[in-house]
PDB file of N, CA, C and O in Angstrom:
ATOM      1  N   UNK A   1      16.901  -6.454  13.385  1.00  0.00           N
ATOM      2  CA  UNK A   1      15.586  -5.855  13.188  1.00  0.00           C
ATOM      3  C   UNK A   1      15.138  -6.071  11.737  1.00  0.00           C
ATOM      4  O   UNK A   1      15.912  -6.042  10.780  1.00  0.00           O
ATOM      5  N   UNK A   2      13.827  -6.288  11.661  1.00  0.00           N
ATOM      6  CA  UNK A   2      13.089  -6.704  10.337  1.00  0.00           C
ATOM      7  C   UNK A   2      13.140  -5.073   9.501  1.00  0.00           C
ATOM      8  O   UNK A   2      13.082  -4.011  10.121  1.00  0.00           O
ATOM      9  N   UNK A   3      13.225  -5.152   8.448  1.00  0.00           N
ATOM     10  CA  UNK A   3      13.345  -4.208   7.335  1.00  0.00           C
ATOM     11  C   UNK A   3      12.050  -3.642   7.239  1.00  0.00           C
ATOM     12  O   UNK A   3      11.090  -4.407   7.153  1.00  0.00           O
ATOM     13  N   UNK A   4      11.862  -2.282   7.241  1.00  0.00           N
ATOM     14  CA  UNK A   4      10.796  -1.908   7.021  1.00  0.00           C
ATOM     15  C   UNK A   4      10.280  -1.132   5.840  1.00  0.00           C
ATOM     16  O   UNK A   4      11.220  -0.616   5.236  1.00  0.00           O
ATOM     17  N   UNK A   5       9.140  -0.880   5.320  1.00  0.00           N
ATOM     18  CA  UNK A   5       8.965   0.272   4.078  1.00  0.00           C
ATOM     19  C   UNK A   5       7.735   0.958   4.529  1.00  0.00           C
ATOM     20  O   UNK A   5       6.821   0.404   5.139  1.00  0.00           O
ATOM     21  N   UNK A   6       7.786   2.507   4.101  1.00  0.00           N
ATOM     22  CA  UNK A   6       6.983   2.989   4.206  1.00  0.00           C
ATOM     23  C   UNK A   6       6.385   2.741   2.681  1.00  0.00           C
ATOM     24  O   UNK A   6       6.979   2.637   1.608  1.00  0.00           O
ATOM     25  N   UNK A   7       4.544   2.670   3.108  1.00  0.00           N
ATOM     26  CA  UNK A   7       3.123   3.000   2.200  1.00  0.00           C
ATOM     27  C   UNK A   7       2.530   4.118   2.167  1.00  0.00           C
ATOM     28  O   UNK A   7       1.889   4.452   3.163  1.00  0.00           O
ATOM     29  N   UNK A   8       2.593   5.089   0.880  1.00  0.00           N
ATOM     30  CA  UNK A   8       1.751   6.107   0.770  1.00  0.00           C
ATOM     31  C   UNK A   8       0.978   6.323  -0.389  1.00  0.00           C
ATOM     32  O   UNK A   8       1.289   6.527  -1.562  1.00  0.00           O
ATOM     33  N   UNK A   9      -0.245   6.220   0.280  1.00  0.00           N
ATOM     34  CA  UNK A   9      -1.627   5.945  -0.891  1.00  0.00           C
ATOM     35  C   UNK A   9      -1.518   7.656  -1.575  1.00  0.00           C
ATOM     36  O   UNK A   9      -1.882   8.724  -1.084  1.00  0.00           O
ATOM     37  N   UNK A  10      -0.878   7.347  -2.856  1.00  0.00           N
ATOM     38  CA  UNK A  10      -0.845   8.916  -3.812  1.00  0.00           C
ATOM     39  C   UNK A  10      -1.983   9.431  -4.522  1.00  0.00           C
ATOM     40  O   UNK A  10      -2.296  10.595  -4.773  1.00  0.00           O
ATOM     41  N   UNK A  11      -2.679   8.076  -4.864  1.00  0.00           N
ATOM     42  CA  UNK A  11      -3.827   8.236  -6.006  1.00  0.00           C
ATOM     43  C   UNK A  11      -5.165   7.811  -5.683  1.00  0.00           C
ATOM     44  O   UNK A  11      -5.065   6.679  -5.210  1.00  0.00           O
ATOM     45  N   UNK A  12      -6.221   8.130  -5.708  1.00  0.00           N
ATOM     46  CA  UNK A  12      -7.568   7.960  -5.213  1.00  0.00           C
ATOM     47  C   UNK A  12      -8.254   6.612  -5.531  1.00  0.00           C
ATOM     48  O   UNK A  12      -8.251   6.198  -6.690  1.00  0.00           O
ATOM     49  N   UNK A  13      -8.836   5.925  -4.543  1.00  0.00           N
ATOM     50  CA  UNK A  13      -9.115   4.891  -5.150  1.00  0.00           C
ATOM     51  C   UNK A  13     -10.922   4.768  -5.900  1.00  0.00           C
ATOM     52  O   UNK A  13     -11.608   3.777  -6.148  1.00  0.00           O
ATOM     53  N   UNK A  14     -11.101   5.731  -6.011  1.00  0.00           N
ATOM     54  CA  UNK A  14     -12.119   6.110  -6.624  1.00  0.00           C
ATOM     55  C   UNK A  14     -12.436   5.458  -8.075  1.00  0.00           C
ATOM     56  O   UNK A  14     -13.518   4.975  -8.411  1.00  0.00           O
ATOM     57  N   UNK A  15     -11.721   5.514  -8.554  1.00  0.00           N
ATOM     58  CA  UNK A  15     -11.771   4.289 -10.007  1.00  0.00           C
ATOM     59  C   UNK A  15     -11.786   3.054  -9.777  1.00  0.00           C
ATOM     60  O   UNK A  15     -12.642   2.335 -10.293  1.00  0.00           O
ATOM     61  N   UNK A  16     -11.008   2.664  -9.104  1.00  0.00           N
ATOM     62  CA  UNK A  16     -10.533   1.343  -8.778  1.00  0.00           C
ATOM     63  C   UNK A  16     -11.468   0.612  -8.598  1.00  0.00           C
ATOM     64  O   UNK A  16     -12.499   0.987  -8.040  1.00  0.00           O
ATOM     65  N   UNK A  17     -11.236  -0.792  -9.123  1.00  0.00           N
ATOM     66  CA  UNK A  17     -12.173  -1.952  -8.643  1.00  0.00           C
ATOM     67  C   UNK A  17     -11.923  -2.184  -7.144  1.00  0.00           C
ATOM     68  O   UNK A  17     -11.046  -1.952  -6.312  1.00  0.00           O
ATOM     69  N   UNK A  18     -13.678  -3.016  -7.249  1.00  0.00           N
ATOM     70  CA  UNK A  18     -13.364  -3.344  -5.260  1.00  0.00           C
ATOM     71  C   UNK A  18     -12.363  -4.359  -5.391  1.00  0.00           C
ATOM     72  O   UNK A  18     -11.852  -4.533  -4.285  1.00  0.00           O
ATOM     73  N   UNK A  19     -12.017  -4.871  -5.988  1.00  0.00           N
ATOM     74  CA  UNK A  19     -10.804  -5.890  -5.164  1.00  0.00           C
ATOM     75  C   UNK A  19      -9.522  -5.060  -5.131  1.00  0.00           C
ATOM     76  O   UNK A  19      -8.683  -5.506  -4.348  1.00  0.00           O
ATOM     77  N   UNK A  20      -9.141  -3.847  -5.864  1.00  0.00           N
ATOM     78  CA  UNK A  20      -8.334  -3.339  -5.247  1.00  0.00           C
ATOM     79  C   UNK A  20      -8.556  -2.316  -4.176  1.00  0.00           C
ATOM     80  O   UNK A  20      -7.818  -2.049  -3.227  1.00  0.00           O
ATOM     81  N   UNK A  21      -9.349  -1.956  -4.402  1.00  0.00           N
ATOM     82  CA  UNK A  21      -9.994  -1.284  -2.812  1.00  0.00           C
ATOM     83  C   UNK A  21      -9.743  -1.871  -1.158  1.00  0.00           C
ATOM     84  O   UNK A  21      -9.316  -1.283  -0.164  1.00  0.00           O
ATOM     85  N   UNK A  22     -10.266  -3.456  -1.386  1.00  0.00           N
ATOM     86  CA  UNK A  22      -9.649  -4.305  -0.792  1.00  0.00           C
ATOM     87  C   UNK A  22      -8.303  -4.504  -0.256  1.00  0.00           C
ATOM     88  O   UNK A  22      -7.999  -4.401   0.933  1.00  0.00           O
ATOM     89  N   UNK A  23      -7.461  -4.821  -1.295  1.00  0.00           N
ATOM     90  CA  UNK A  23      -5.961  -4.720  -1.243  1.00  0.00           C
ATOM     91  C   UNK A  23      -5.499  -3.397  -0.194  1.00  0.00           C
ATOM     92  O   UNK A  23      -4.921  -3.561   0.881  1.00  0.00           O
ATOM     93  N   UNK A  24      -5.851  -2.219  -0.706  1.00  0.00           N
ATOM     94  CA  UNK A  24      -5.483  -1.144  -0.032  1.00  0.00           C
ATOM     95  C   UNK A  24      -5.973  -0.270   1.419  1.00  0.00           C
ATOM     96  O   UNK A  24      -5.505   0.694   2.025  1.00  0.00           O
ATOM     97  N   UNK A  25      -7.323  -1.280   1.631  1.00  0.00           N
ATOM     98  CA  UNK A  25      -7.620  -1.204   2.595  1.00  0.00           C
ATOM     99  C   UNK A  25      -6.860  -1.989   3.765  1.00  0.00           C
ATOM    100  O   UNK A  25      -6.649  -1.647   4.928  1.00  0.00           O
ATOM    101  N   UNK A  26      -6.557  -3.025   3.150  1.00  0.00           N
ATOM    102  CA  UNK A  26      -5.892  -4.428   4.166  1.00  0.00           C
ATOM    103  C   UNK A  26      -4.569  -4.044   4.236  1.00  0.00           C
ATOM    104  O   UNK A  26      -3.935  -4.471   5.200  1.00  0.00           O
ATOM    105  N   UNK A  27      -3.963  -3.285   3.381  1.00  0.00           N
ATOM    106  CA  UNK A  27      -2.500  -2.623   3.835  1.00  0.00           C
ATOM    107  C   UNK A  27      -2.522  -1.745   4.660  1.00  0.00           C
ATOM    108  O   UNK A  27      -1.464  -1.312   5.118  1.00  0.00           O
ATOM    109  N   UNK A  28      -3.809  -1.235   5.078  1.00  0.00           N
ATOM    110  CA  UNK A  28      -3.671  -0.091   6.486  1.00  0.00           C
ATOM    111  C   UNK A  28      -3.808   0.854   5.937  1.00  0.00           C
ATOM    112  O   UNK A  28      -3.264   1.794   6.517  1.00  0.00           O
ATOM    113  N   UNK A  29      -4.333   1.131   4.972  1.00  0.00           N
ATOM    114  CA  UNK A  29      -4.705   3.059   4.132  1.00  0.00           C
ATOM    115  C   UNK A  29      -6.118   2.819   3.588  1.00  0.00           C
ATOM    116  O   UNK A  29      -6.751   1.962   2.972  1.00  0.00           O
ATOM    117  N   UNK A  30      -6.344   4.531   4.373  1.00  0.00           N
ATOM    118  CA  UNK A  30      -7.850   4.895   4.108  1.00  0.00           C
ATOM    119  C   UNK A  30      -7.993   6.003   3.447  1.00  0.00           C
ATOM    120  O   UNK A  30      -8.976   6.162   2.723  1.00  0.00           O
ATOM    121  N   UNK A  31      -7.094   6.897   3.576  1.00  0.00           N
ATOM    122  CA  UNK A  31      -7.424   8.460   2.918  1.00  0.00           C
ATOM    123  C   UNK A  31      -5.872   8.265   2.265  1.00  0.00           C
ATOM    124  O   UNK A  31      -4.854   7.643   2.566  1.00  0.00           O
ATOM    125  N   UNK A  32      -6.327   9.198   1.162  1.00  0.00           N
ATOM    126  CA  UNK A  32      -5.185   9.923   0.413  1.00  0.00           C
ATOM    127  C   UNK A  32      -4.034  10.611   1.520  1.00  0.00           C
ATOM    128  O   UNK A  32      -4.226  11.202   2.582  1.00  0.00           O
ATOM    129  N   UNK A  33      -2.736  10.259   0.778  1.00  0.00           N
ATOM    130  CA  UNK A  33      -1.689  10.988   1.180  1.00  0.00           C
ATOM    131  C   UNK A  33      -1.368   9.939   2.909  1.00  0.00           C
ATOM    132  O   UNK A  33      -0.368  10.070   3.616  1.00  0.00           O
ATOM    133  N   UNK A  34      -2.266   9.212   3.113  1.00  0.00           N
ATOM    134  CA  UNK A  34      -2.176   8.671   4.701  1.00  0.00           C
ATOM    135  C   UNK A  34      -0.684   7.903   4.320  1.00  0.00           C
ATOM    136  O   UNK A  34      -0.434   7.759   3.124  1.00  0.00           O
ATOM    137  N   UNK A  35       0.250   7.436   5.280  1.00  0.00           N
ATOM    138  CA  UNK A  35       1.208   6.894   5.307  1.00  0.00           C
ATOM    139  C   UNK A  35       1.221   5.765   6.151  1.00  0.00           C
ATOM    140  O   UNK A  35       0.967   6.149   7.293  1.00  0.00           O
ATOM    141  N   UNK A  36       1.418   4.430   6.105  1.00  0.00           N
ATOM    142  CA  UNK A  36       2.104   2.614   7.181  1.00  0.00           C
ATOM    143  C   UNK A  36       3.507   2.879   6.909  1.00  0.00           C
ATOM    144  O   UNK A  36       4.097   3.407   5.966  1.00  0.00           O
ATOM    145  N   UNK A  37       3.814   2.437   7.844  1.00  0.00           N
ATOM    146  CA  UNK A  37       5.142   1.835   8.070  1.00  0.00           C
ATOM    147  C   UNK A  37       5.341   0.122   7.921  1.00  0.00           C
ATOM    148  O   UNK A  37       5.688  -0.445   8.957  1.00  0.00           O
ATOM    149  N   UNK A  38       5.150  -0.686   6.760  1.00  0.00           N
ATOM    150  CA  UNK A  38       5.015  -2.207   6.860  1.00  0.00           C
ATOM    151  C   UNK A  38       6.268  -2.764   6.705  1.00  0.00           C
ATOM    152  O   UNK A  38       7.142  -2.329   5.955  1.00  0.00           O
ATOM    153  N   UNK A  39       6.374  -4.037   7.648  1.00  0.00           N
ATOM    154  CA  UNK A  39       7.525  -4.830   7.629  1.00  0.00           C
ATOM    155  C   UNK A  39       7.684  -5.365   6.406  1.00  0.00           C
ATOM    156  O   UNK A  39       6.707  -5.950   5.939  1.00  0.00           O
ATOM    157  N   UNK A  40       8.977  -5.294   5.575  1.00  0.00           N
ATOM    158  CA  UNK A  40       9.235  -5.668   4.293  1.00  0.00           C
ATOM    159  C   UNK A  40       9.127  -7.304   4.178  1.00  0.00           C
ATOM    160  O   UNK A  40      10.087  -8.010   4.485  1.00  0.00           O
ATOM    161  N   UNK A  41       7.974  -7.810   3.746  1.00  0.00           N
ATOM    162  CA  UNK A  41       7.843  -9.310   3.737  1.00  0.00           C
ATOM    163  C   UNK A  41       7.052  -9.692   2.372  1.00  0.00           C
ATOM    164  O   UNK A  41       6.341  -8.938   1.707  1.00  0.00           O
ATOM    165  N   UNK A  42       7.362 -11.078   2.122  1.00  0.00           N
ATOM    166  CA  UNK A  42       6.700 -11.475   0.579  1.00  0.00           C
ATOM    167  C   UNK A  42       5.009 -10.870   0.481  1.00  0.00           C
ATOM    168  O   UNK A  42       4.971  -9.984  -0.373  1.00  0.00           O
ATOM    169  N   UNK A  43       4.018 -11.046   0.941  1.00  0.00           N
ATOM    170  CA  UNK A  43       2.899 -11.160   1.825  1.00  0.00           C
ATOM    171  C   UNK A  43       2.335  -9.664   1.499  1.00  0.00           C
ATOM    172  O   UNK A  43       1.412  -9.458   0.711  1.00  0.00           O
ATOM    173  N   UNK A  44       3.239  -8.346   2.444  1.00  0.00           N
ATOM    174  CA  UNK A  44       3.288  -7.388   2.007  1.00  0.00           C
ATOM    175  C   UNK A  44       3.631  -6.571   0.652  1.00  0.00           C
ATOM    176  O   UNK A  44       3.120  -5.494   0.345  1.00  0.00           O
ATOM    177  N   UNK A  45       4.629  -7.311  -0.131  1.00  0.00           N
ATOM    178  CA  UNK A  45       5.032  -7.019  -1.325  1.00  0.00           C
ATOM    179  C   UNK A  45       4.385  -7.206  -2.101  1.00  0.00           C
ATOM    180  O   UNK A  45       4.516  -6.497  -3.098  1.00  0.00           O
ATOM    181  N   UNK A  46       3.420  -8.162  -2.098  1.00  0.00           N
ATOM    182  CA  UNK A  46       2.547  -8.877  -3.006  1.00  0.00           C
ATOM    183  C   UNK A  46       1.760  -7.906  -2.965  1.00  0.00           C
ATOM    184  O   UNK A  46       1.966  -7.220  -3.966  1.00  0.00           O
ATOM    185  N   UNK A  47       0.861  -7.421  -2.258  1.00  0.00           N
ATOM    186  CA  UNK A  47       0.001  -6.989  -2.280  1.00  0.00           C
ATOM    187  C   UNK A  47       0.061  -5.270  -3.004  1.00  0.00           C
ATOM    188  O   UNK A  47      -0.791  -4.636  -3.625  1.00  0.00           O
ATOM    189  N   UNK A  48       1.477  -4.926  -2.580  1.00  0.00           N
ATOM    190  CA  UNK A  48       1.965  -3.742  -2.990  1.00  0.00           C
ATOM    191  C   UNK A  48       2.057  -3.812  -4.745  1.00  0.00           C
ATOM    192  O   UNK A  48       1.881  -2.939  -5.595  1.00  0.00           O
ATOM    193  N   UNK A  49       2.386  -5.143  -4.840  1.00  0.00           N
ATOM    194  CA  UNK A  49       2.608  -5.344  -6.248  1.00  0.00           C
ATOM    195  C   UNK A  49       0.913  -5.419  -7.195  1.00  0.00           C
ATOM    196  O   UNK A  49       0.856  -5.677  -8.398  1.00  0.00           O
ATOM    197  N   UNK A  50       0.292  -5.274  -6.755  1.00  0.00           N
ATOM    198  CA  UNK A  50      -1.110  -5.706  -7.140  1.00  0.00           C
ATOM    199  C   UNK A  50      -1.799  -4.160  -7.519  1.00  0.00           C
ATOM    200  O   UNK A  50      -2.338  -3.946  -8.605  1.00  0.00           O
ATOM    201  N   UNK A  51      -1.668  -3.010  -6.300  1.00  0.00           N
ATOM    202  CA  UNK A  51      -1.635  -1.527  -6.868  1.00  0.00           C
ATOM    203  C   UNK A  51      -0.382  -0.900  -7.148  1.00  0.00           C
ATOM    204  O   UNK A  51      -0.308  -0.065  -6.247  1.00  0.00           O
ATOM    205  N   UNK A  52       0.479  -0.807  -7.731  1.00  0.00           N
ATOM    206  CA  UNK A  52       1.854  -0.009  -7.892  1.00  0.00           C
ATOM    207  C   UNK A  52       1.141   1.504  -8.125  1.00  0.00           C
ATOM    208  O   UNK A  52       1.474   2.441  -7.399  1.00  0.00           O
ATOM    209  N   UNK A  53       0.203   1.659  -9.120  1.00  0.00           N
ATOM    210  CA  UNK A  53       0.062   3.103  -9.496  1.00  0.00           C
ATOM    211  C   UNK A  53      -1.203   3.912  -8.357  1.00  0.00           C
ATOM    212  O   UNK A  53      -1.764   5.007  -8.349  1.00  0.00           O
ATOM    213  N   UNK A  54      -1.232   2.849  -7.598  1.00  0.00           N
ATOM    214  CA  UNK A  54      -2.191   3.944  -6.539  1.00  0.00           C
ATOM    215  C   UNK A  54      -0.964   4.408  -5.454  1.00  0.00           C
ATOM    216  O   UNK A  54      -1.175   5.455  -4.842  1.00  0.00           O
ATOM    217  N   UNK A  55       0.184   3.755  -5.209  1.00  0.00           N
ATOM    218  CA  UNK A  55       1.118   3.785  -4.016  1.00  0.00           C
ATOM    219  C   UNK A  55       2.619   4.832  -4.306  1.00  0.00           C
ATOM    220  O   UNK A  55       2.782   5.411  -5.380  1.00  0.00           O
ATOM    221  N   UNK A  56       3.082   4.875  -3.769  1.00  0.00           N
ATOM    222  CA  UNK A  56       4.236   4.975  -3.645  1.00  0.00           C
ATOM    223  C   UNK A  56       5.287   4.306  -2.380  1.00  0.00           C
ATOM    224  O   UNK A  56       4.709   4.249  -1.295  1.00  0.00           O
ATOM    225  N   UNK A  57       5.951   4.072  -2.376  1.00  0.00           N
ATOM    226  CA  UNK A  57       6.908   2.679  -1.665  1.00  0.00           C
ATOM    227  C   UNK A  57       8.599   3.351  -1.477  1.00  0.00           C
ATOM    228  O   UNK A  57       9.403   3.751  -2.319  1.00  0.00           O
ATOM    229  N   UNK A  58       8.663   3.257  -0.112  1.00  0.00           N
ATOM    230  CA  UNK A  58       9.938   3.933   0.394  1.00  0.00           C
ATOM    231  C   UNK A  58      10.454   2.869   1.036  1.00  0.00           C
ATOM    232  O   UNK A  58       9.611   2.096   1.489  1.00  0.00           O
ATOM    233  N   UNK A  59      11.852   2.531   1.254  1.00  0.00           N
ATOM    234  CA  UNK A  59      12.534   1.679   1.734  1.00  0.00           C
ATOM    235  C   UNK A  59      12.961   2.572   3.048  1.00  0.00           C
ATOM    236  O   UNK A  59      13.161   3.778   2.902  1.00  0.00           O
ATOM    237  N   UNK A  60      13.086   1.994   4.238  1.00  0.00           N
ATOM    238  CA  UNK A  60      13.413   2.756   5.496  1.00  0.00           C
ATOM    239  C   UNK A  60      14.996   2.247   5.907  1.00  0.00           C
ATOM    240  O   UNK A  60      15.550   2.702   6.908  1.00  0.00           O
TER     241      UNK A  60
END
């Protein structure tokens, strides 16, 4: 089975530029505190890597 991580949007994206708005929309989060379950892949990481301080990132 593929490795998974949980995504939880901590911080508002209310500041944020639209391209990270973007980013965090396309990872599957809309509201604060919402939680994904994403398959741990380059693709996904990347993108995680692009907001670090809006997220928080759990290994399952």
């Amino acid at each position: 089975m593929a490795k998974m991580i949980k995504v939880t949007l901590t911080k508002s994206v209310i500041g944020a530029s639209p391209k990270q708005r973007k980013v965090v929309e396309a990872l599957g989060l809309k509201k604060m505190h919402q939680s994904v379950e994403l398959v741990d892949t380059p693709a996904a990481r990347g993108a995680i890597n692009k907001v670090p301080h809006l997220l928080t990132v759990e290994e399952l």
